[in-house]
C-alpha positions, -999 to +999 in steps of 0.1 A: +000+000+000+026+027+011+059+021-004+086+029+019+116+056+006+147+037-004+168+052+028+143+030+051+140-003+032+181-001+033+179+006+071+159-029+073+187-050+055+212-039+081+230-016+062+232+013+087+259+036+072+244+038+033+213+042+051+224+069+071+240+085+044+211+084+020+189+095+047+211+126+050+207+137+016+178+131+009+167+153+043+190+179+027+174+178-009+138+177+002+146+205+020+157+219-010+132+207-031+100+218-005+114+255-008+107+251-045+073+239-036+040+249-051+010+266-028-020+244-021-043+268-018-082+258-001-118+277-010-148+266+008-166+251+039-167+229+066-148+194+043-116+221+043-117+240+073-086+238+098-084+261+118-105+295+101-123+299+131-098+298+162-091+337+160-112+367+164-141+373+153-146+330+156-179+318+144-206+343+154-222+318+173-217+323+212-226+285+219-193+278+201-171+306+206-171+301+242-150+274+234-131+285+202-118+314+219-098+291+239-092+266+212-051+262+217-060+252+252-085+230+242-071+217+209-101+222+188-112+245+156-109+219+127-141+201+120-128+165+127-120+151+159-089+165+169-058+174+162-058+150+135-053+167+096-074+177+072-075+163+038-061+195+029-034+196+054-022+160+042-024+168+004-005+197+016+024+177+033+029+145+007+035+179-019+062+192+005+043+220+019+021+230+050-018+243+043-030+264+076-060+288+078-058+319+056-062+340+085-032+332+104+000+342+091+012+319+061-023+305+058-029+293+025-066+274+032-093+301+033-123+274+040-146+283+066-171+262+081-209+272+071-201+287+040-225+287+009-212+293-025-222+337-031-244+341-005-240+353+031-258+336+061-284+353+080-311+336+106-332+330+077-308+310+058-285+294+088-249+283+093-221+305+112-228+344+113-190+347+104-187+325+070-170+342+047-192+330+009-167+304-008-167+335-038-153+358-010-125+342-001-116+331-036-117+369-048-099+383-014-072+358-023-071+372-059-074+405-047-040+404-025-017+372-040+002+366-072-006+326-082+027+309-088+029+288-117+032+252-099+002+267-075-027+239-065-060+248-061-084+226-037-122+241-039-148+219-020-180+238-019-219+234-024-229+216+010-242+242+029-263+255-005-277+221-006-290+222+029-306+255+024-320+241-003-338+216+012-357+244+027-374+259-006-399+248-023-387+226-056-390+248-080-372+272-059-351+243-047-336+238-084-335+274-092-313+286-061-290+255-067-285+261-103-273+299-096-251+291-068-231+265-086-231+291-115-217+317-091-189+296-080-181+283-116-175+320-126-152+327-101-131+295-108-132+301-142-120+336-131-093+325-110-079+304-143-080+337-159-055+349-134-039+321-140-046+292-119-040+259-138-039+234-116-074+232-106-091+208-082-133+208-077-148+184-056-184+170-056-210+162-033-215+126-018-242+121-042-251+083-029-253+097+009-284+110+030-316+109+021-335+111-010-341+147-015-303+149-003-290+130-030-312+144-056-303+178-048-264+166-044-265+154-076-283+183-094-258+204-074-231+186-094-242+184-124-255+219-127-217+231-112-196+207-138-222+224-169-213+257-159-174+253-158-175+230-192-195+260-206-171+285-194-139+264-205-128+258-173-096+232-174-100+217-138-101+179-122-132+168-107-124+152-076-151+125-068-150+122-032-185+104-036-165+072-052-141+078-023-170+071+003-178+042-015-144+024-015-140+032+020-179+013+025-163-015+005-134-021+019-135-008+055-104-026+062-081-013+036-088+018+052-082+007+087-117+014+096-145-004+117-176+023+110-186+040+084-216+054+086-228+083+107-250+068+131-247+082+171-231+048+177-205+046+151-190+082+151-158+099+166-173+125+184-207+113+205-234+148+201-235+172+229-269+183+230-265+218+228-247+220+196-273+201+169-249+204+142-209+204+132-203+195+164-166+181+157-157+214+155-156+211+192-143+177+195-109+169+210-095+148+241-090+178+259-125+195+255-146+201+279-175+194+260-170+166+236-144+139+236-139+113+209-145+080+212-121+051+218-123+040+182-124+075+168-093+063+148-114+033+133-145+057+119-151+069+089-176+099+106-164+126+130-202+137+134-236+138+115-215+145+081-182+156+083-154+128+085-126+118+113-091+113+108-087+086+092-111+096+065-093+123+058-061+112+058-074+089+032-094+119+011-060+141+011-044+108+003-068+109-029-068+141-035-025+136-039-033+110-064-053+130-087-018+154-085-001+129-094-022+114-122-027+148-139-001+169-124+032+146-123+059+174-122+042+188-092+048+158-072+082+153-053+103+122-065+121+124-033+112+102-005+080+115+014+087+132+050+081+113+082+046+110+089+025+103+122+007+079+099+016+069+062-004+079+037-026+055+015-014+045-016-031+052-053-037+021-055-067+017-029-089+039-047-109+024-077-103+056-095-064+049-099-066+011-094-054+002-128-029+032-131-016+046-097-006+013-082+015+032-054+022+066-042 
């Protein structure tokens, strides 16, 4: 699954001085190489988020920003259970560069939980007073950095415009969804104009939820991907939907137990004064909601947003789809040390045939 970097499979053979030699330069020409890195740069909601929300103003909403105004203390702010990565963060590292919140200095991932594609949220339409539109942050960013050539572009957006949805009538329903997912197609498309080209847009988990969920999901998606092709948008649809579906397959390969969202089977249990994203929360430190003992074994971190594990494998996947379309962005050095390895290509039916190993 994860092929280990030359320097460590000589270090198992016994061969401790060519192992400490190679180790040595290859440490010296990552180095070298991760200063010539490209950006990975993160526009949307809640599936990015890392962090956006652990500085002033925080959310908006005082039941949570009791807690996120102490988040170092507590460990919390990304919506997983804690302090584990986002997919972001480990698409970020097997590049050779780090991905923090665009409000901290350095930041390169401008996600914030509760965000909808163009509009902001009020009472009437819900999520986090403070979420700054998915457009917002993608024209902010355009408005105040120059895009480097070998710059990556992660945009996962759309959920919270599908909740809203579900409010409308559907008529309405349809209408509201086909404008948002032209709103954020114009501002990708105007991002390539600026001169984005590596381009990554992810869908909606189309086979998840209920029946209006996944009908709206999938007219979400189909009604996003029509507006870019119309626009000429070069860009890789990233189909974290068939990702879900390998992970429901094969729970193992993914070193998983659960993976499905019920109370019983998720990372973080619900406290009942937070009805929603409450892995935002979540950490062993918290004084309001602790993970579980197999929070490292579940694909869920609450009601929809995943653990860990899950996104170690969805930055895992989202690495693969650099690699496949992208090659000259990816390192050829051996990968840094991680906590955890990172999945290989080959676990994912989308690169089974072609990606056999990171």
């Amino acid at each position: 699954m994860f092929r280990l970097p030359e320097w460590r499979i000589a270090n198992t053979e016994g061969d401790d001085m060519r192992a400490k030699a190679l180790a040595t330069g290859a440490a010296l020409l990552i180095a070298m190489t991760h200063a010539a890195s490209a950006a990975v740069w993160g526009f949307g909601d809640s599936n990015l988020d890392n962090g956006w929300y652990t500085v002033a103003p925080y959310s908006g909403n005082s039941s949570f920003d009791i807690y996120l105004m102490q988040a170092s203390t507590y460990g919390i702010g990304k919506m997983t259970n804690n302090p584990g990565p986002m997919s972001i963060e480990t698409l970020a590292s097997l590049i050779g560069v780090s991905a923090g919140p665009g409000n901290k200095p350095n930041g390169t991932n401008f996600a914030t939980s509760g965000a909808k594609n163009a509009i902001a949220n009020t009472p009437t339409n819900g999520g986090f007073p403070n979420a700054v539109p998915t457009t917002t942050q993608m024209k902010k960013f355009a408005g105040t950095h120059k895009i480097g050539v070998n710059d990556v572009f992660l945009i996962d957006s759309g959920g919270n415009d599908v909740t809203h949805s579900l409010t409308l009538n559907p008529t309405d329903r349809l209408t509201y969804l086909n404008a948002q997912a032209g709103a954020l197609a114009k501002m990708i498309k105007a991002l390539q104009t600026a001169g984005a080209t590596h381009l990554i847009v992810v869908n909606q988990p189309e086979s998840f939820g209920t029946t209006d969920q996944r009908n709206a999901r999938q007219f979400y998606d189909s009604a996003l991907q029509a507006s870019l092709n119309a626009q000429s948008v070069t860009y890789v649809w990233a189909d974290k939907n068939r990702v879900r579906q390998d992970i429901v397959a094969s729970p193992s390969t993914f070193h998983m137990l659960y993976t499905d969202n019920s109370q019983a089977h998720i990372a973080c249990p619900q406290n009942a004064a937070f009805p929603s994203g409450w892995a935002l929360l979540c950490s062993a430190s918290s004084p309001v909601i602790t993970p579980t003992s197999f929070a490292q074994q579940t694909l869920f971190a609450d009601d929809g947003h995943w653990a860990s594990e899950g996104q170690r494998a969805l930055g895992s996947y989202y690495f693969c789809l650099v690699k496949k379309n992208w090659p000259s962005l990816v390192p050829t050095l051996p990968f840094p040390p991680f906590p955890r390895p990172p999945f290989g290509c080959g676990v994912f039916s989308e690169f089974a045939t072609t990606l056999p190993a990171l």
